[in-house]
PyMOL Python script that loads the backbone (N, CA, C, O; Angstrom):
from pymol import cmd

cmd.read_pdbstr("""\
ATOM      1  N   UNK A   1       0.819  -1.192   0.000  1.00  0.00           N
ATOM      2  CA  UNK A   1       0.000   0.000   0.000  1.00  0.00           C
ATOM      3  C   UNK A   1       0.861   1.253   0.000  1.00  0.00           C
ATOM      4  O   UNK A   1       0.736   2.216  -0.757  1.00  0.00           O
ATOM      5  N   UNK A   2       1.863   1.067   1.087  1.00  0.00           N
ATOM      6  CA  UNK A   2       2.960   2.520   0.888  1.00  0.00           C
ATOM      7  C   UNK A   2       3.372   2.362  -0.651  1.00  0.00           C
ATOM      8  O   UNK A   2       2.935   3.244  -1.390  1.00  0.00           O
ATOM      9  N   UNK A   3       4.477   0.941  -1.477  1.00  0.00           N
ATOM     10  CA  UNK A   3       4.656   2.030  -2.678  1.00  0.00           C
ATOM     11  C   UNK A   3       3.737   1.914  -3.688  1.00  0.00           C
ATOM     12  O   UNK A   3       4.247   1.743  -4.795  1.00  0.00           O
ATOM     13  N   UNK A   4       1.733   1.982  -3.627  1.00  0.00           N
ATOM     14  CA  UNK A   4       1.672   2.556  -4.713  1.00  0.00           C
ATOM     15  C   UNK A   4       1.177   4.404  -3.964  1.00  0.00           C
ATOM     16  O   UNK A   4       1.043   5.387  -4.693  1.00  0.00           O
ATOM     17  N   UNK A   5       1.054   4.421  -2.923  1.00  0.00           N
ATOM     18  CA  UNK A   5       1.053   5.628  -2.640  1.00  0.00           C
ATOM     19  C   UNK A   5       1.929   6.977  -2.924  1.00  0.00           C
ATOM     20  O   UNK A   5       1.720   8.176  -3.113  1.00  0.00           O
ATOM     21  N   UNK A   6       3.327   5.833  -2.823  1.00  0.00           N
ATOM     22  CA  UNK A   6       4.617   6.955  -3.580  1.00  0.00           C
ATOM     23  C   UNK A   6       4.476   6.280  -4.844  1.00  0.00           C
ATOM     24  O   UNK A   6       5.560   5.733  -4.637  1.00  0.00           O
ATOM     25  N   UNK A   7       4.226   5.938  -5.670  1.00  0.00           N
ATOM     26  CA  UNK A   7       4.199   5.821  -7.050  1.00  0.00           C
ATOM     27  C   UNK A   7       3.064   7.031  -7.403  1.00  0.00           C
ATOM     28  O   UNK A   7       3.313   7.714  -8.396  1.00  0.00           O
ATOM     29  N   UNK A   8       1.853   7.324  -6.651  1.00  0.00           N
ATOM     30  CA  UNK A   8       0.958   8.022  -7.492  1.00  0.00           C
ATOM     31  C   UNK A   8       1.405   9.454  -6.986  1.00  0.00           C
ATOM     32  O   UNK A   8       1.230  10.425  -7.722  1.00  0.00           O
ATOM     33  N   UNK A   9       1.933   9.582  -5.838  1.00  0.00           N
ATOM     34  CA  UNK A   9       2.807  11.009  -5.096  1.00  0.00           C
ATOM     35  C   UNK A   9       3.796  11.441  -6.559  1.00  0.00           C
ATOM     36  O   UNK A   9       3.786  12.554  -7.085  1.00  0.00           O
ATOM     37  N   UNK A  10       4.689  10.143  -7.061  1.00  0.00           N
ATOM     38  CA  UNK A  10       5.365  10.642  -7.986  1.00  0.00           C
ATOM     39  C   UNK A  10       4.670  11.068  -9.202  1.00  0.00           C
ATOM     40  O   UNK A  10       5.032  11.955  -9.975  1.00  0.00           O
ATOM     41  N   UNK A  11       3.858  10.494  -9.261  1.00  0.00           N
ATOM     42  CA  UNK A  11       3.109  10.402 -11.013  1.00  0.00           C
ATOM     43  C   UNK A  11       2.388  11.714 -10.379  1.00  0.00           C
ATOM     44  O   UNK A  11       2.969  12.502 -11.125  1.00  0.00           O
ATOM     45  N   UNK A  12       1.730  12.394  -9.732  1.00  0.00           N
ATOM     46  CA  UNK A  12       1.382  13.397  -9.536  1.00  0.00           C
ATOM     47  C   UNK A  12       2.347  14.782  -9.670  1.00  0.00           C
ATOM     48  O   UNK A  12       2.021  15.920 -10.009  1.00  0.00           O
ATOM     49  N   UNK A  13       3.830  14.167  -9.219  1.00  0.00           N
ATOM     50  CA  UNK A  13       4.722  15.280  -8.929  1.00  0.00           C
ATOM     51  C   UNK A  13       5.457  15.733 -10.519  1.00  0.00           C
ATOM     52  O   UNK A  13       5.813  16.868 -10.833  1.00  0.00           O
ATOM     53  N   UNK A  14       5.535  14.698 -11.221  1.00  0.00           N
ATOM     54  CA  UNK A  14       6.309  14.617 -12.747  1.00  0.00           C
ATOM     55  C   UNK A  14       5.181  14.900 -13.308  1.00  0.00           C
ATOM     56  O   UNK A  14       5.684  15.832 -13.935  1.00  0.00           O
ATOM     57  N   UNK A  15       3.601  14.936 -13.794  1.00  0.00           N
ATOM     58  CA  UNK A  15       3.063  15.857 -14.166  1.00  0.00           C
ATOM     59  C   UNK A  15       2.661  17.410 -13.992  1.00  0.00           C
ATOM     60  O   UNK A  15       2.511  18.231 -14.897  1.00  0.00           O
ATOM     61  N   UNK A  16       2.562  17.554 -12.977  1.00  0.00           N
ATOM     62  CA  UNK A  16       2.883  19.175 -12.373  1.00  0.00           C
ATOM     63  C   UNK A  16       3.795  19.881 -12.473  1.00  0.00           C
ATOM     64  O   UNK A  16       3.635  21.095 -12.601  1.00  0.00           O
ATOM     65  N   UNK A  17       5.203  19.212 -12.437  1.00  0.00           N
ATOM     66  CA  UNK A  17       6.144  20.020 -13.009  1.00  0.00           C
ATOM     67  C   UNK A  17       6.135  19.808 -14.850  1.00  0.00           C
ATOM     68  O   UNK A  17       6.761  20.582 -15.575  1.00  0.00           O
ATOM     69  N   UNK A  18       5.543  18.959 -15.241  1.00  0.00           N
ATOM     70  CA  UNK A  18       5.161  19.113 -16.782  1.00  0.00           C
ATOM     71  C   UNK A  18       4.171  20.192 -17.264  1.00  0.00           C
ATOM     72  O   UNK A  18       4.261  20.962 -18.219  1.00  0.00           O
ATOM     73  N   UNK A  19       3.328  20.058 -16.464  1.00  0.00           N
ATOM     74  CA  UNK A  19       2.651  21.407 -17.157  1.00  0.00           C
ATOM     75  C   UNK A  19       2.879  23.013 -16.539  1.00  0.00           C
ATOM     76  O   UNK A  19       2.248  24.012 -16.883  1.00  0.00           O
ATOM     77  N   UNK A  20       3.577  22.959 -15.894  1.00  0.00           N
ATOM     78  CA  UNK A  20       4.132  23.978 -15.054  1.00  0.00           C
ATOM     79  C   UNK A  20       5.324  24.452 -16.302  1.00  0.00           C
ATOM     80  O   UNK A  20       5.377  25.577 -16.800  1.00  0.00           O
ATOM     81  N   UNK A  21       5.996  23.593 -16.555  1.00  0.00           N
ATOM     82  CA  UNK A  21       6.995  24.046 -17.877  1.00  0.00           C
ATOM     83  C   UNK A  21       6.205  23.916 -19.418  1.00  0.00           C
ATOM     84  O   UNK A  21       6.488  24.838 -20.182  1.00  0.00           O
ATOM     85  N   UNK A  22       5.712  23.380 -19.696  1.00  0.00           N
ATOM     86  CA  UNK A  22       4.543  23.740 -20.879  1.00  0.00           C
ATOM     87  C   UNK A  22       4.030  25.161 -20.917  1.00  0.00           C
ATOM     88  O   UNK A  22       4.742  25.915 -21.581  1.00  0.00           O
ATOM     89  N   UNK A  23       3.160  25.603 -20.463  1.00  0.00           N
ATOM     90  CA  UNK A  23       2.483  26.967 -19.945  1.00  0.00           C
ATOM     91  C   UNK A  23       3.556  28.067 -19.435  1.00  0.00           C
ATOM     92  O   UNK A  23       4.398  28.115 -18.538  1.00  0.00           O
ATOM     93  N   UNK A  24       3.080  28.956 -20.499  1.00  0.00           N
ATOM     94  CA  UNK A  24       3.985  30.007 -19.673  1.00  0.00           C
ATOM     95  C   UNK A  24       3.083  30.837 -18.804  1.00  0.00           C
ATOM     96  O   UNK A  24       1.887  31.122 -18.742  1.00  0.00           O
ATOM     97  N   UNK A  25       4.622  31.192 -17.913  1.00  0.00           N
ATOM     98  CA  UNK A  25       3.800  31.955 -17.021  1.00  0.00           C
ATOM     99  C   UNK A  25       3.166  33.022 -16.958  1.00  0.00           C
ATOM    100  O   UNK A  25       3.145  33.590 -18.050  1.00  0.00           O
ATOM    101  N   UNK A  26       2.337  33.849 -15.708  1.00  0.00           N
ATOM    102  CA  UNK A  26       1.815  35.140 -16.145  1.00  0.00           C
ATOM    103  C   UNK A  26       2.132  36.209 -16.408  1.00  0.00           C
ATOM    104  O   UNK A  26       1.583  37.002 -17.172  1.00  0.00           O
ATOM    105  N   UNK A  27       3.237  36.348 -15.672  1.00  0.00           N
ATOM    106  CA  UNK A  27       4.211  37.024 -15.853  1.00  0.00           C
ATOM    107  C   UNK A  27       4.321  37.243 -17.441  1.00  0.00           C
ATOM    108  O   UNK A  27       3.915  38.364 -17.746  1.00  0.00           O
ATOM    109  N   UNK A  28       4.748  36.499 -18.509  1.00  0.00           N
ATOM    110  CA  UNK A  28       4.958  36.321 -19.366  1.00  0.00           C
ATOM    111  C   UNK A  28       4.265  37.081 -20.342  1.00  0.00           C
ATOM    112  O   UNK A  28       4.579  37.994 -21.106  1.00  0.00           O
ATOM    113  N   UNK A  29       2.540  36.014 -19.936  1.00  0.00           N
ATOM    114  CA  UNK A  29       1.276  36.411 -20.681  1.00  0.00           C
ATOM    115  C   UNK A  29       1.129  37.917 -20.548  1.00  0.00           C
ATOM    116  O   UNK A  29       0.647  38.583 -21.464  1.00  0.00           O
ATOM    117  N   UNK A  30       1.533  38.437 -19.438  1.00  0.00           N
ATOM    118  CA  UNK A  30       1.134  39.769 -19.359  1.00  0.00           C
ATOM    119  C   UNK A  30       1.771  40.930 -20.409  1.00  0.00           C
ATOM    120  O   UNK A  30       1.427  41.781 -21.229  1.00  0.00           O
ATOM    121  N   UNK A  31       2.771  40.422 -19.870  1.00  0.00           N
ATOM    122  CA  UNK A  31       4.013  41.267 -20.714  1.00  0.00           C
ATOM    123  C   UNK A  31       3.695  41.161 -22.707  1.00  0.00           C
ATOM    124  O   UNK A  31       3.776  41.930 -23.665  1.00  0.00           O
ATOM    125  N   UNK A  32       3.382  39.963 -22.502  1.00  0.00           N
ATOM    126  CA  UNK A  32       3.136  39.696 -24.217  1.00  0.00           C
ATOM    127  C   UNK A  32       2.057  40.588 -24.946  1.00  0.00           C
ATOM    128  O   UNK A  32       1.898  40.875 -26.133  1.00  0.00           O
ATOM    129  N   UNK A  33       1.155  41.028 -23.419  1.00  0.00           N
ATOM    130  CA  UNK A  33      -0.089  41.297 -23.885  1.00  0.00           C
ATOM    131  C   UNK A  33       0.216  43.220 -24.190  1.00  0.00           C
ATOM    132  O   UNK A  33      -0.124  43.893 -25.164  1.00  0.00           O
ATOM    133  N   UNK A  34       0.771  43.533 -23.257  1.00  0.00           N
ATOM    134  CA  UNK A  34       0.945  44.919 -22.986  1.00  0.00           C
ATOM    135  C   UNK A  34       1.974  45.418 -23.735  1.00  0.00           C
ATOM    136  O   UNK A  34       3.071  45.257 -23.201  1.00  0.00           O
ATOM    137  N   UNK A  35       1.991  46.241 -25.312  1.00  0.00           N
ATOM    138  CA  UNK A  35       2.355  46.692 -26.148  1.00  0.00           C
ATOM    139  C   UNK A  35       3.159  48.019 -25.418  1.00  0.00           C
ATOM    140  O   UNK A  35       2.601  49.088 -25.171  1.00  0.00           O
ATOM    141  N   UNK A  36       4.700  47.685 -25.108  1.00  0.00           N
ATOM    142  CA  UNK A  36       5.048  49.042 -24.603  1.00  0.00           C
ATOM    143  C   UNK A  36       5.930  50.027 -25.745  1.00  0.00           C
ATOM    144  O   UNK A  36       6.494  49.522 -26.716  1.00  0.00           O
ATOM    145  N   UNK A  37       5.940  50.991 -25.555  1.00  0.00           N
ATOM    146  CA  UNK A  37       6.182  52.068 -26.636  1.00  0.00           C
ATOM    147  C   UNK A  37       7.035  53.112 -25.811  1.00  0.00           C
ATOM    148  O   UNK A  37       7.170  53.192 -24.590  1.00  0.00           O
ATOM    149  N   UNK A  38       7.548  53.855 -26.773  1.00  0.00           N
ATOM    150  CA  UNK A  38       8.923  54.862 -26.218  1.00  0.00           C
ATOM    151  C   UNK A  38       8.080  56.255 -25.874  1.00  0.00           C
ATOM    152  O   UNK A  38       7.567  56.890 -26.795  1.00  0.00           O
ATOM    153  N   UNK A  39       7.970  56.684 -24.509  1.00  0.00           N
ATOM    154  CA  UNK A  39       6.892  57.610 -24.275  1.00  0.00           C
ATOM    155  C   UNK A  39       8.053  58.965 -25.005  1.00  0.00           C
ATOM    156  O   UNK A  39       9.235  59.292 -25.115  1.00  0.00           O
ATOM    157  N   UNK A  40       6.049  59.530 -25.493  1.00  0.00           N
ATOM    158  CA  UNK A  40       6.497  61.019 -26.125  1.00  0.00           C
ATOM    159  C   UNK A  40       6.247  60.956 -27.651  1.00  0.00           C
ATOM    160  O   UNK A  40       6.264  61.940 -28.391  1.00  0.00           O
ATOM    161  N   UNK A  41       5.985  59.516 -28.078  1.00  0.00           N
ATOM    162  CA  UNK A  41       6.059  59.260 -29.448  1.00  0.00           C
ATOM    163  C   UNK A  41       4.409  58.920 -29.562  1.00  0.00           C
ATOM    164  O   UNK A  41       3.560  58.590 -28.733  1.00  0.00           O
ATOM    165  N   UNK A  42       4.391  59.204 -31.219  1.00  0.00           N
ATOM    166  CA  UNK A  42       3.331  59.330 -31.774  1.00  0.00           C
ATOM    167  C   UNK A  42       2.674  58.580 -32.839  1.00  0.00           C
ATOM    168  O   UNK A  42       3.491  58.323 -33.723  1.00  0.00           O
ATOM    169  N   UNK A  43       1.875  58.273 -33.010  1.00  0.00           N
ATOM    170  CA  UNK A  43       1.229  57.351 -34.214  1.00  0.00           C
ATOM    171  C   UNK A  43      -0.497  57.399 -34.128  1.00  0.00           C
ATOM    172  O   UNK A  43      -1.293  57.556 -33.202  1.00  0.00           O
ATOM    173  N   UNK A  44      -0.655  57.123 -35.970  1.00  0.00           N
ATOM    174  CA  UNK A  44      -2.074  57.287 -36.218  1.00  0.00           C
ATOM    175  C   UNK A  44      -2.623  55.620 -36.122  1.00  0.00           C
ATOM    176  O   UNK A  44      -2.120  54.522 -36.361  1.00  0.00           O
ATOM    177  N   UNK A  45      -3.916  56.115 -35.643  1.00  0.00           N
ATOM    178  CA  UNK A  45      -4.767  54.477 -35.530  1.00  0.00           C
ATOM    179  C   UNK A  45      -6.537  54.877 -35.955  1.00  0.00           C
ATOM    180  O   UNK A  45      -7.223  55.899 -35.984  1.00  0.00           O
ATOM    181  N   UNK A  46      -6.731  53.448 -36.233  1.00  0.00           N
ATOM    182  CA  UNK A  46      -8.136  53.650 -36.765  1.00  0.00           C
ATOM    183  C   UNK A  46      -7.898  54.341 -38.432  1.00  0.00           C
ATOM    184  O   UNK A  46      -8.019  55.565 -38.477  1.00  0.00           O
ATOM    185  N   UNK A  47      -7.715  53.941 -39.180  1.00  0.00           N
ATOM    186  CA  UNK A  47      -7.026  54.469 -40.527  1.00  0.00           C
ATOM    187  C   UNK A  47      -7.889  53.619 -41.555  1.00  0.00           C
ATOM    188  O   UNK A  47      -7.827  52.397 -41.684  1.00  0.00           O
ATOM    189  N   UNK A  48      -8.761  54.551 -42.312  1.00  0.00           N
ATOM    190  CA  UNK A  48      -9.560  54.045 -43.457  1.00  0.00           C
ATOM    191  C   UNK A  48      -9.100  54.679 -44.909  1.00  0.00           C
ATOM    192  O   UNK A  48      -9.484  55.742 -45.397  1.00  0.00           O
ATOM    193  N   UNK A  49      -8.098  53.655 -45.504  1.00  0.00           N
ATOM    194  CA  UNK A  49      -7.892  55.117 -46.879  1.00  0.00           C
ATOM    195  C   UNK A  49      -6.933  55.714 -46.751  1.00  0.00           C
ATOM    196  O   UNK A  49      -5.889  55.064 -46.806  1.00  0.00           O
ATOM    197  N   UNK A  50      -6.851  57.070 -46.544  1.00  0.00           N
ATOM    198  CA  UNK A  50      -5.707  58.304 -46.425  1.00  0.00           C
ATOM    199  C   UNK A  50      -6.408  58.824 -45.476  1.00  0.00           C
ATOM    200  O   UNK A  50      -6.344  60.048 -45.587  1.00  0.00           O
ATOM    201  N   UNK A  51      -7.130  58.472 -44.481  1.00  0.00           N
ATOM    202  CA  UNK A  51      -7.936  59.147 -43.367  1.00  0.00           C
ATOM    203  C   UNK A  51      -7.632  58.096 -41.969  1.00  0.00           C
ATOM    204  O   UNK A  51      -7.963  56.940 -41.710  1.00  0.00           O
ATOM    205  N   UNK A  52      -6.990  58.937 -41.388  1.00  0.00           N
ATOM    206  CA  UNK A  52      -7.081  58.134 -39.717  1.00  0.00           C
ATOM    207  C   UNK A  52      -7.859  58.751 -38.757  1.00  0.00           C
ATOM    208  O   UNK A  52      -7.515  59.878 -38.399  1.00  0.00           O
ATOM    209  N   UNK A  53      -9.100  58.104 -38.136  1.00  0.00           N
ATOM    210  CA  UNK A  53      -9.452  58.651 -37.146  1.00  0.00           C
ATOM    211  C   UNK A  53      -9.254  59.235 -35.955  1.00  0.00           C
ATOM    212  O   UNK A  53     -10.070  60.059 -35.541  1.00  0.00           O
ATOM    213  N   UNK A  54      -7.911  58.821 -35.085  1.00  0.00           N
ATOM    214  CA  UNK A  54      -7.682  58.756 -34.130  1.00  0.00           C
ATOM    215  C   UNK A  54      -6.027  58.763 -34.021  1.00  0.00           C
ATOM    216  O   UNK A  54      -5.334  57.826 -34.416  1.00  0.00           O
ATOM    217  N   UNK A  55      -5.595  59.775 -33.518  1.00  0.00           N
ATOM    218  CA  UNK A  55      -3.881  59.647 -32.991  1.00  0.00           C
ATOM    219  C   UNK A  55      -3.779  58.889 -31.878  1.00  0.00           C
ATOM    220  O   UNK A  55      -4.748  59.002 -31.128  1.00  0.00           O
ATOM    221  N   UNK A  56      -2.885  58.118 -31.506  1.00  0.00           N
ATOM    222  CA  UNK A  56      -2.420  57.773 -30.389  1.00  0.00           C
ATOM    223  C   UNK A  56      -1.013  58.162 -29.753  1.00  0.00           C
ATOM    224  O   UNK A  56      -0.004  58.325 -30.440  1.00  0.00           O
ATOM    225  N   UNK A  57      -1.056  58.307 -28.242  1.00  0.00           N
ATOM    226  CA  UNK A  57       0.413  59.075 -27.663  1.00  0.00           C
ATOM    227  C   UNK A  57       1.091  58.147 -26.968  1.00  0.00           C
ATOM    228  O   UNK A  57       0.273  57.422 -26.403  1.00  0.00           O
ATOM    229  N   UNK A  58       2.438  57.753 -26.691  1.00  0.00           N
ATOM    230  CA  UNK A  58       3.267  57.227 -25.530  1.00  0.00           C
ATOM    231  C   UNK A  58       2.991  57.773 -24.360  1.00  0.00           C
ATOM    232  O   UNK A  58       2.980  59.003 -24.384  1.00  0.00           O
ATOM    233  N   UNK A  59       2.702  57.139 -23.062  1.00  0.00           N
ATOM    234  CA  UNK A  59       2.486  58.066 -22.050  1.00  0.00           C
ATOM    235  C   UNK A  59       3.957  57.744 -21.392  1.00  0.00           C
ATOM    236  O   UNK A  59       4.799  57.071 -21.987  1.00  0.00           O
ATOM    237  N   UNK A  60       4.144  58.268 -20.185  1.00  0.00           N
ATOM    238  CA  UNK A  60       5.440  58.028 -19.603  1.00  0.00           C
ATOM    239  C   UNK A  60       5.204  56.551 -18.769  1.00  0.00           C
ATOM    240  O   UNK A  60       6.085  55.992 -18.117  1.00  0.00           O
ATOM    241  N   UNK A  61       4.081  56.152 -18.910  1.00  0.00           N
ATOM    242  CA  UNK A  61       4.175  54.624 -17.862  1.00  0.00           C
ATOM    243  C   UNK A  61       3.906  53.673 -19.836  1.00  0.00           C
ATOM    244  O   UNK A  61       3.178  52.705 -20.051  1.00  0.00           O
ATOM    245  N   UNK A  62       4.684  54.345 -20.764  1.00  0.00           N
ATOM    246  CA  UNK A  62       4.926  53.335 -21.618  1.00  0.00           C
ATOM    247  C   UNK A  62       3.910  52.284 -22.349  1.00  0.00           C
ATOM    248  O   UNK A  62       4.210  51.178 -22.798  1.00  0.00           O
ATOM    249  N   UNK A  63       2.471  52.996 -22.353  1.00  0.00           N
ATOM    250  CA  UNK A  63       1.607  52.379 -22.761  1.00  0.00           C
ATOM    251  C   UNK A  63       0.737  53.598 -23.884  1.00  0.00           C
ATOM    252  O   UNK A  63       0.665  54.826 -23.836  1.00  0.00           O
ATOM    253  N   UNK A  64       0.337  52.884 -24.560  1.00  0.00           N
ATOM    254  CA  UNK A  64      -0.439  53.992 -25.681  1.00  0.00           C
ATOM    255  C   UNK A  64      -1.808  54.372 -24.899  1.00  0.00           C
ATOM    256  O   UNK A  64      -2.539  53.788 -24.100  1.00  0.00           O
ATOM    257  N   UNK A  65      -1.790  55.514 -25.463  1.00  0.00           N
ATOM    258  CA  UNK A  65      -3.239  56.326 -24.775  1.00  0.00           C
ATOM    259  C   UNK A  65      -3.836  57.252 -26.244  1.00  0.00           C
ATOM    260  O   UNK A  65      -3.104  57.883 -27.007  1.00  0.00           O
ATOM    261  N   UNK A  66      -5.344  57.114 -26.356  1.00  0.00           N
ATOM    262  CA  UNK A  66      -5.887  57.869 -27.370  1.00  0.00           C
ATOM    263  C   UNK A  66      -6.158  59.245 -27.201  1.00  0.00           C
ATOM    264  O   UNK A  66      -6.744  59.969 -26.397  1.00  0.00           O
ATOM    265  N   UNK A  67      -5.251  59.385 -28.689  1.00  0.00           N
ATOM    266  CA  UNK A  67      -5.624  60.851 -28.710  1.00  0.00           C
ATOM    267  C   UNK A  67      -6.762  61.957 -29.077  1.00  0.00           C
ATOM    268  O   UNK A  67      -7.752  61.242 -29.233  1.00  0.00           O
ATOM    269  N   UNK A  68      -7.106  63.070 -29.263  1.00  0.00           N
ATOM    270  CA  UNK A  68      -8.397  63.620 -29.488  1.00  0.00           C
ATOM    271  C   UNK A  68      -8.687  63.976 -31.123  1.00  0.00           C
ATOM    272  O   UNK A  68      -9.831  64.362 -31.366  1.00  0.00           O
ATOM    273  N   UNK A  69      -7.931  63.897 -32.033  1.00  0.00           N
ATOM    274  CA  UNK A  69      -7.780  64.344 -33.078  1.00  0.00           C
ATOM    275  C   UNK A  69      -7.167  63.321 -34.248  1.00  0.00           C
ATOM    276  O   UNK A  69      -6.346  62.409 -34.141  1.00  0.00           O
ATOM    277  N   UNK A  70      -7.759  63.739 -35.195  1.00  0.00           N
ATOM    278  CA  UNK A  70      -7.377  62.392 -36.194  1.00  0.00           C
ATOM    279  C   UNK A  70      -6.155  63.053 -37.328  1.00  0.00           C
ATOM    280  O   UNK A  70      -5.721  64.200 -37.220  1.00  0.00           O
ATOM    281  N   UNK A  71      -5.793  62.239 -38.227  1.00  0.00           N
ATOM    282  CA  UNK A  71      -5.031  63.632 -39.217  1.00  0.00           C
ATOM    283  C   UNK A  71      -5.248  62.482 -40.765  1.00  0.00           C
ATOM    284  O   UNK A  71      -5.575  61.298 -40.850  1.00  0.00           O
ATOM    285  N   UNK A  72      -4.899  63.479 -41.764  1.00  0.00           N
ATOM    286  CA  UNK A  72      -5.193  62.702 -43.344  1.00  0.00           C
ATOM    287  C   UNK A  72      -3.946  63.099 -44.041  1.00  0.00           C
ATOM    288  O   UNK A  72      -3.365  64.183 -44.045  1.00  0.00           O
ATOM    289  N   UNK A  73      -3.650  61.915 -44.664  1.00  0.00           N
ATOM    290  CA  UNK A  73      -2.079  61.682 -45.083  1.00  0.00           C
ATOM    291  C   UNK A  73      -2.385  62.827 -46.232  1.00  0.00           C
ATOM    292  O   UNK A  73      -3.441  63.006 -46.838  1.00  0.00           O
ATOM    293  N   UNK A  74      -0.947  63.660 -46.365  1.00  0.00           N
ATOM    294  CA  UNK A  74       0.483  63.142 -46.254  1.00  0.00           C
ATOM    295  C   UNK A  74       1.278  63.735 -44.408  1.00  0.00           C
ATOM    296  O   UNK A  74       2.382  63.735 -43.865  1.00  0.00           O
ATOM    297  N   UNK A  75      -0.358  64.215 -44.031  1.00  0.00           N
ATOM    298  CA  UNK A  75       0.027  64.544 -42.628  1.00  0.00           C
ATOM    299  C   UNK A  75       0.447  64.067 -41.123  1.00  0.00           C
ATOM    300  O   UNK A  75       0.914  64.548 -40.090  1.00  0.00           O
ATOM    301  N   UNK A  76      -0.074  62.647 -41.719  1.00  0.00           N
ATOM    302  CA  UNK A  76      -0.251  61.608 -40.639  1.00  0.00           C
ATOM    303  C   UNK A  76       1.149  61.244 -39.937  1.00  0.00           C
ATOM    304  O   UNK A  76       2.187  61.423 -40.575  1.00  0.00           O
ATOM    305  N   UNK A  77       1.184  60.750 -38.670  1.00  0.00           N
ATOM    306  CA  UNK A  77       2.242  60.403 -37.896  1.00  0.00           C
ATOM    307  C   UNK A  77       2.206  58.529 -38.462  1.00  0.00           C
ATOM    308  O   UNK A  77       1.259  57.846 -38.851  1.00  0.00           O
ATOM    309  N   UNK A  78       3.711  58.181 -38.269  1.00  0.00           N
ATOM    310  CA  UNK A  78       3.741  56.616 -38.811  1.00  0.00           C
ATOM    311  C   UNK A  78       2.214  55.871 -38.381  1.00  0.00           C
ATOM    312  O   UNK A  78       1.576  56.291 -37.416  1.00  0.00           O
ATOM    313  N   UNK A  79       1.737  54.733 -39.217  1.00  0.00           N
ATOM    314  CA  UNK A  79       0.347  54.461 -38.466  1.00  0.00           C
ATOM    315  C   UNK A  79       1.189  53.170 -37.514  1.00  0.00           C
ATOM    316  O   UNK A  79       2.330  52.717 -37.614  1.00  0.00           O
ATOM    317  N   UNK A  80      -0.004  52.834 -36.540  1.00  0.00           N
ATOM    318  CA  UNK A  80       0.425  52.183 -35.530  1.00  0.00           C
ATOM    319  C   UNK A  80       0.563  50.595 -35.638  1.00  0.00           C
ATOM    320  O   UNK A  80       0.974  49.944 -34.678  1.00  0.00           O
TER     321      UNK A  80
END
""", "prot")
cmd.dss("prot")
cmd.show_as("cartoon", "prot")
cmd.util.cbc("prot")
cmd.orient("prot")
């Protein structure tokens, strides 16, 4: 009875660290998810044509934030 108890302790322990290294972590996911950018910099989004609706800005915590104003090429900032 003890070793199939450590047999299924093990078979429990060598899958957990299997999917523990499969899956990344959140850390990871997060970072993958969150598009960071060089604050101060600029780009057009929402872009139909030669018409973008919407600028977007770098903020200083490195994440894009929308801007209030759109612009139409050849005026436009790189699009995003």
């Amino acid at each position: 009875m003890l070793k199939s108890i450590a047999k299924l302790v093990l078979a429990a322990s060598v899958a957990a660290t299997a999917v523990s290294m499969a899956s990344p972590s959140f850390a990871a996911k997060k970072a993958k998810k969150a598009a960071s950018c060089v604050p101060l910099s600029w780009c057009a989004a929402k872009c139909s044509g030669n018409v973008c609706a919407t600028g977007m800005w770098c903020g200083a915590d490195g994440k894009w934030h929308q801007g209030v104003t759109g612009c139409v090429e050849p005026f436009c900032t790189p699009k995003c």
